[in-house]
LOZASE-39602 format. One line per field, with one value per residue (C-alpha): residue in three letters; x, y, z. Coordinates in nm, 4 decimals, m for minus. Example, Ala and Ser with C-alpha at 12.3 -4.5 7.8 and 13.67 -1.06 7.14 Angstrom:
res [ala ser]
east [1.2300 1.3670]
north [m0.4500 m0.1060]
up [0.7800 0.7140]
***
This chain:
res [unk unk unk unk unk unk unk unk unk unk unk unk unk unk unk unk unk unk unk unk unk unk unk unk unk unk unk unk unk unk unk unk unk unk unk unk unk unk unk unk unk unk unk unk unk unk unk unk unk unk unk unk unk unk unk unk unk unk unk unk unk unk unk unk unk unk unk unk unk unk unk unk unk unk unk unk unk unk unk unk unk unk unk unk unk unk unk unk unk unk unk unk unk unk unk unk unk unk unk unk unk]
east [14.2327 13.9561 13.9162 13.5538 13.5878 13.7830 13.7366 13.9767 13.8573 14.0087 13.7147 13.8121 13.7886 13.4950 13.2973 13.0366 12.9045 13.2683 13.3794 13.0191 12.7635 12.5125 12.1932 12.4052 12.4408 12.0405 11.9187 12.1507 12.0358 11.6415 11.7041 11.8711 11.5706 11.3049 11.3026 11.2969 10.9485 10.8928 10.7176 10.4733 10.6655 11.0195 11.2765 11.4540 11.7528 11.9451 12.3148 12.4970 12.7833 13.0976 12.9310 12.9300 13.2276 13.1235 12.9589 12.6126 12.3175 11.9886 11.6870 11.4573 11.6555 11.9324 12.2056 12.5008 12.5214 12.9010 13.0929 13.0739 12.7054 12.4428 12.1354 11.8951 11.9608 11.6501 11.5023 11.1981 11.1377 11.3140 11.5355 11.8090 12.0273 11.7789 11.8991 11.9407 12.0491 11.8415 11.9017 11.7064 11.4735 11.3972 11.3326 11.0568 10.9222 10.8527 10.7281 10.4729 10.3221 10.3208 10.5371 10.8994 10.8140]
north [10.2831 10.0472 9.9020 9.8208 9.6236 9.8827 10.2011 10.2758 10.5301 10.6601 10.6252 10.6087 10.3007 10.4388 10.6127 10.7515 10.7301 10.8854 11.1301 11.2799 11.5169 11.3103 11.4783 11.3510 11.0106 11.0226 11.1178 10.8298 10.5731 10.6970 10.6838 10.3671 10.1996 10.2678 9.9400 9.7425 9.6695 9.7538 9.5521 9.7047 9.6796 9.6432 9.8857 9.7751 9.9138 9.7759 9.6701 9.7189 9.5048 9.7333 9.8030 9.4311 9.3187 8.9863 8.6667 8.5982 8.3618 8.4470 8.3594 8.2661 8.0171 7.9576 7.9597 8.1608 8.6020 8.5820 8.9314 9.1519 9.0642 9.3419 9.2228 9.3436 9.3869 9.4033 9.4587 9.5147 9.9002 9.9377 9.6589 9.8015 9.4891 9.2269 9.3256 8.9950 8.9769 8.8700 8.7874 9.0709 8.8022 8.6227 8.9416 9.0556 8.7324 8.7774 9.1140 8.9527 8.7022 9.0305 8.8388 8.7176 8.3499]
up [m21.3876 m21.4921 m21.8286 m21.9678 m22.2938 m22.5484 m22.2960 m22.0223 m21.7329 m21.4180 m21.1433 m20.7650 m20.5771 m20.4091 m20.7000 m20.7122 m20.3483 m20.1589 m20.4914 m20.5468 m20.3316 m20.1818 m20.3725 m20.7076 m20.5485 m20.4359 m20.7315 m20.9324 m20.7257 m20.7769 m21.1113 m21.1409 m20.9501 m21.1636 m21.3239 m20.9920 m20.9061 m20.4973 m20.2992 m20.0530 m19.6972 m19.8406 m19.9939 m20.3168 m20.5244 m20.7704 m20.7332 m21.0389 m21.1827 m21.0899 m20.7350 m20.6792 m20.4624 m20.3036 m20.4276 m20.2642 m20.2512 m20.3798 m20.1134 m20.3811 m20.5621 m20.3563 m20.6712 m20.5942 m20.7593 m20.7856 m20.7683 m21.0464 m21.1473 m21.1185 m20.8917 m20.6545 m20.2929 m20.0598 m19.7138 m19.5257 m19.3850 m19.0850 m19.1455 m19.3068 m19.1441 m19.2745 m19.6213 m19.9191 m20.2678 m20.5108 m20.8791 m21.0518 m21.2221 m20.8776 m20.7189 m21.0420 m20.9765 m20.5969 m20.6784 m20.9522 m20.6814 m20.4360 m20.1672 m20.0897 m19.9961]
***
């Protein structure tokens, strides 16, 4: 059982990826991107605050995206292994200038 603030829910430790059909979980995810601007050459989705489990460091600024805080986690095509986490603000600033360095 998780409490948010006033509301208490029952969601499995693995929800939604492990409880739901994949098209559900596809279609989610598209939906949940829409807002994260996509660089040509890379693949970007958004991480949301209850699917983030470990702290990370941001590439662009280098200051810390500690667990529990919704960001953006990003690769180049192919490079599913070369993935980062950015802070969602460092990543729409990257997209602005058209490139991740």
């Amino acid at each position: 059982m998780l409490s948010f603030g006033r509301f208490i829910t029952d969601v499995p430790a693995a929800w939604p990826s492990q409880t739901w059909p994949p098209t559900v979980v596809t279609t989610l995810r598209q939906m949940s991107d829409l807002d994260v601007p996509q660089l040509p050459g890379h693949v970007a989705h958004r991480v949301h605050g209850w699917q983030a489990r470990k702290p990370y460091v941001c590439p662009a600024c280098g200051n810390g995206i500690g667990a529990g805080v919704g960001h953006v986690v990003a690769w180049a095509d192919g490079d599913e292994d070369g993935r980062r986490h950015w802070h969602g603000h460092c990543w729409r600033a990257a997209a602005r200038r058209g490139r991740i360095a």
